[in-house]
N, CA, C and O of each residue as an XYZ file, in Angstrom:
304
protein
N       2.087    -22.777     -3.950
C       2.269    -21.364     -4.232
C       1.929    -20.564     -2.973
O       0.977    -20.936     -2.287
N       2.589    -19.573     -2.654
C       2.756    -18.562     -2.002
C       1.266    -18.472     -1.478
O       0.801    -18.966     -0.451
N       0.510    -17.558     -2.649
C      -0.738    -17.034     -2.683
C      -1.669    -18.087     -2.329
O      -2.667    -17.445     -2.002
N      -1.934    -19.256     -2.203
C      -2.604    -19.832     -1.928
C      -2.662    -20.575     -0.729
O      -3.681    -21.205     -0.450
N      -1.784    -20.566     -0.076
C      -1.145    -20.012      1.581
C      -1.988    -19.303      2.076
O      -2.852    -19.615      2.896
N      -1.732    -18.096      1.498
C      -2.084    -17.193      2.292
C      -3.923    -16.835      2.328
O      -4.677    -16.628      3.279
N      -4.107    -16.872      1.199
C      -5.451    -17.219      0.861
C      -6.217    -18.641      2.069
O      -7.264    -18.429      2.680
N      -5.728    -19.485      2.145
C      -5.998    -20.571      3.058
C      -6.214    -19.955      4.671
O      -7.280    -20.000      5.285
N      -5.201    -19.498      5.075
C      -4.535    -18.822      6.467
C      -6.042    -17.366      6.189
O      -6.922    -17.364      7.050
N      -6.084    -16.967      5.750
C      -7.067    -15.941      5.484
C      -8.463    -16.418      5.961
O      -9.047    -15.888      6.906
N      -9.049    -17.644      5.114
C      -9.959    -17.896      5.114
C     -10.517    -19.078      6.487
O     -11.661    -19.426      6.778
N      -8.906    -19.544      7.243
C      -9.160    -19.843      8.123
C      -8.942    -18.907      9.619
O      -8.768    -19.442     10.714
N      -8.996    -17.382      9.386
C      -9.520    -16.850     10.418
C     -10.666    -15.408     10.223
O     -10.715    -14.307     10.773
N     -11.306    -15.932      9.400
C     -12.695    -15.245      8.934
C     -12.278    -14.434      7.952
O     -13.106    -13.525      7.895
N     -11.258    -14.234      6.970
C     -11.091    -12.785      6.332
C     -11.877    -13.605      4.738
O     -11.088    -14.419      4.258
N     -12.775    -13.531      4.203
C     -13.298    -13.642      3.169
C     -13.622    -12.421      2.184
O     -13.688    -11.311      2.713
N     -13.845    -12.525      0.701
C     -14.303    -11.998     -0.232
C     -13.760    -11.692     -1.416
O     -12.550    -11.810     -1.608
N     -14.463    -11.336     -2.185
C     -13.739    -11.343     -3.376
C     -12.832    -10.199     -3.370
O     -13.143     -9.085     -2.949
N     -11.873    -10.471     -3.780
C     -10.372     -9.527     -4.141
C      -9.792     -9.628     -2.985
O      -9.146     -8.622     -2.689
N      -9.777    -10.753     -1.958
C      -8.791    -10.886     -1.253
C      -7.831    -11.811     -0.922
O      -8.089    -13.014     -0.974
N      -6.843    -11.431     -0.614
C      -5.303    -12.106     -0.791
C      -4.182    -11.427     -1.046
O      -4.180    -10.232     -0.752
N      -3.592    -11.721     -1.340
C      -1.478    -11.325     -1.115
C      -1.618    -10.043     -1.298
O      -1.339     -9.274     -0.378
N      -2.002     -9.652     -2.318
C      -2.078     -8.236     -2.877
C      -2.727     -7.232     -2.087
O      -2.338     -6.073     -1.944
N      -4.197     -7.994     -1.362
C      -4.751     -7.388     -1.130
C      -4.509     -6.477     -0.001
O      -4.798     -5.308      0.253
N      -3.495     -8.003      0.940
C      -2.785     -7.651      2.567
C      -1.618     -6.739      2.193
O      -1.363     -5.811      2.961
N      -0.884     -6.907      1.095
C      -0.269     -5.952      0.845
C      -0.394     -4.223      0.777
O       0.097     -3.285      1.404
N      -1.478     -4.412     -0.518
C      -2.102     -2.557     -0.241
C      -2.531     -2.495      0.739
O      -3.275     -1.603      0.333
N      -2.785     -2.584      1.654
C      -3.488     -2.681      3.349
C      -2.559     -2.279      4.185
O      -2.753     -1.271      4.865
N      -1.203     -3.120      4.288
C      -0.045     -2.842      4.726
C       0.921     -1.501      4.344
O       1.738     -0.915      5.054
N       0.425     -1.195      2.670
C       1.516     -0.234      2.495
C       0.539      1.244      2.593
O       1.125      2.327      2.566
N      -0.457      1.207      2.667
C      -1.785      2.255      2.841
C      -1.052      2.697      4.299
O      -0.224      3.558      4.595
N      -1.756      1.700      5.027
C      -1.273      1.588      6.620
C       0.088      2.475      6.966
O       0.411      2.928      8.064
N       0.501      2.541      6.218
C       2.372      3.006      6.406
C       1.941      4.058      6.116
O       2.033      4.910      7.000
N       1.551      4.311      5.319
C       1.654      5.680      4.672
C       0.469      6.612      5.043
O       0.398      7.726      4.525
N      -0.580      6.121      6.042
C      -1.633      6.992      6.403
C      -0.753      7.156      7.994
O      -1.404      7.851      8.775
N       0.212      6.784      8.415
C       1.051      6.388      9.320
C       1.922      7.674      9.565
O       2.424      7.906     10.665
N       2.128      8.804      8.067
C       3.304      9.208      7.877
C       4.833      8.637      7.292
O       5.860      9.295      7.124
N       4.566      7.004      7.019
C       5.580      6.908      6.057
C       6.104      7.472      4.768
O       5.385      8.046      3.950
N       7.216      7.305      4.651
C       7.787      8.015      3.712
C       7.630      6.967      2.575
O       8.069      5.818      2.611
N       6.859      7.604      1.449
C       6.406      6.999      0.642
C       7.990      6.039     -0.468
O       7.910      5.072     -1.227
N       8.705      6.528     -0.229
C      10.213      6.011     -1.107
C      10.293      4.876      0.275
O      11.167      4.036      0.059
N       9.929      4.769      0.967
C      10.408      4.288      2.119
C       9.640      2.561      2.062
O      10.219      1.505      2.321
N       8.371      2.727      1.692
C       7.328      1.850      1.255
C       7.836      1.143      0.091
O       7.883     -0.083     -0.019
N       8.161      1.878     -0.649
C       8.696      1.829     -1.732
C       9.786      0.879     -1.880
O       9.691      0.147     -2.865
N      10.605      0.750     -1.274
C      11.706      0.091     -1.422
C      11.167     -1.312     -0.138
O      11.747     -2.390     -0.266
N      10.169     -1.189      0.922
C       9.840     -2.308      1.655
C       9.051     -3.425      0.816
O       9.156     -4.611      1.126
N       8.365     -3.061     -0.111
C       7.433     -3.768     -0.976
C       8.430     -3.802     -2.156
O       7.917     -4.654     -2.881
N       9.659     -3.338     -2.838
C      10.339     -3.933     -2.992
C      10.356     -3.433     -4.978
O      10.953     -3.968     -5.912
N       9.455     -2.263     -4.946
C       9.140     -2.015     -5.900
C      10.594     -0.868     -7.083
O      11.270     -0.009     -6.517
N      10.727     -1.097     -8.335
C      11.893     -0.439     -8.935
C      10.955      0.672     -9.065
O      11.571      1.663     -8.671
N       9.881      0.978     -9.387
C       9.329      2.507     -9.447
C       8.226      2.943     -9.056
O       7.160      2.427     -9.389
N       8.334      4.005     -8.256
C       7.646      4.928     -7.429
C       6.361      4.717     -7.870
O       5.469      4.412     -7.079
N       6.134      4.872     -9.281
C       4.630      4.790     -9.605
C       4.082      3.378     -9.428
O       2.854      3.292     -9.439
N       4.738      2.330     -9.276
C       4.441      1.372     -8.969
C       3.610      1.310     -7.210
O       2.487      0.922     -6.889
N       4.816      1.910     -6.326
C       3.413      1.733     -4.964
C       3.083      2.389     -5.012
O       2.814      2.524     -3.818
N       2.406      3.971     -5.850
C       1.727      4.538     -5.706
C      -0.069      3.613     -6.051
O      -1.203      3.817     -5.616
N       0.448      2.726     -6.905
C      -1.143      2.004     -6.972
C      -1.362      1.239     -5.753
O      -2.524      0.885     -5.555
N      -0.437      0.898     -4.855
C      -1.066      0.379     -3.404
C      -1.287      1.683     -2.771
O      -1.596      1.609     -1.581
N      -1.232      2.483     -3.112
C      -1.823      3.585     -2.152
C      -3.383      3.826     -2.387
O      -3.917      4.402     -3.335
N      -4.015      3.187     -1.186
C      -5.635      3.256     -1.332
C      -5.437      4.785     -0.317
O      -4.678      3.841     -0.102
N      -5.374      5.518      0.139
C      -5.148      6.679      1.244
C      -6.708      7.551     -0.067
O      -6.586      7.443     -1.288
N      -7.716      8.156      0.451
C      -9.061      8.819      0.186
C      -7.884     10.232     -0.340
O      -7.889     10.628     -1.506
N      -6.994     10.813      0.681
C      -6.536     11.844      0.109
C      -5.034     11.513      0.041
O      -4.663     10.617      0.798
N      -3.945     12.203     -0.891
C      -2.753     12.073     -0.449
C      -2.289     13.276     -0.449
O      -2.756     14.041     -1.293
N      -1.212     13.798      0.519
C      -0.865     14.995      0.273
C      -0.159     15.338     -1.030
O      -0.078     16.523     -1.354
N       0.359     14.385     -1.802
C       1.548     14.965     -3.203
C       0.387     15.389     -3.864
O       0.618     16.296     -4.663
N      -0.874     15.009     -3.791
C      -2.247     15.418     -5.118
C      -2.418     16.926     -4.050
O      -3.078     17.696     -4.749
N      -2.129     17.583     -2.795
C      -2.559     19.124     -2.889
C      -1.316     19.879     -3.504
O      -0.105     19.792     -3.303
N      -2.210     20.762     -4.452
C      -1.558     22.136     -5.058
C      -0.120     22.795     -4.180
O       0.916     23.211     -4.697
N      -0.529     22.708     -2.414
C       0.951     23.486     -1.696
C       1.902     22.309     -1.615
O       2.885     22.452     -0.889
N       1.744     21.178     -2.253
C       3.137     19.871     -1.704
C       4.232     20.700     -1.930
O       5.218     21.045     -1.279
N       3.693     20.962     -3.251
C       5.064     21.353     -3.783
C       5.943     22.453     -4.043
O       6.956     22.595     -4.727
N       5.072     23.393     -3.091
C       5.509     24.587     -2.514
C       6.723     24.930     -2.298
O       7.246     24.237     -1.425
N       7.371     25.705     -2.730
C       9.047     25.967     -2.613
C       8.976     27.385     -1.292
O       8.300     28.390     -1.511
N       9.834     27.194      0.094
C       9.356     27.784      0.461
C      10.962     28.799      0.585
O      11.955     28.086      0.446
N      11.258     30.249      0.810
C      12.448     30.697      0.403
C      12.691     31.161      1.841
O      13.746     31.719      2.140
């Protein structure tokens, strides 16, 4: 299996602890993008996901801009 690959390859260059692996390098990777300025649809379709709310749970980011009040500011 996949995951246990990678888990192996992990643990043979120091990355240990609990909750880590596929998933973990994943939210890491798609965080990374997106504290980056990626375009979150953009992530979205790299990780391969059918809905938005789906990588929104790899989004570890402390703040995101769609959660401030002006995102969604219509400007005329």
């Amino acid at each position: 299996m996949y995951a246990d690959v990678v888990v192996f390859y992990m643990k043979q260059v120091g990355i240990t602890g609990e909750n880590m692996g596929p998933h973990a390098l994943r939210a890491t990777a798609a965080t990374s993008a997106l504290e980056h300025h990626a375009d979150i649809a953009k992530v979205q379709e790299w990780l391969g996901h059918a809905s938005i709310s789906t990588t929104r749970v790899y989004d570890r980011r402390s703040s995101k801009p769609e959660d401030s009040p002006t995102f969604r500011v219509a400007y005329d």
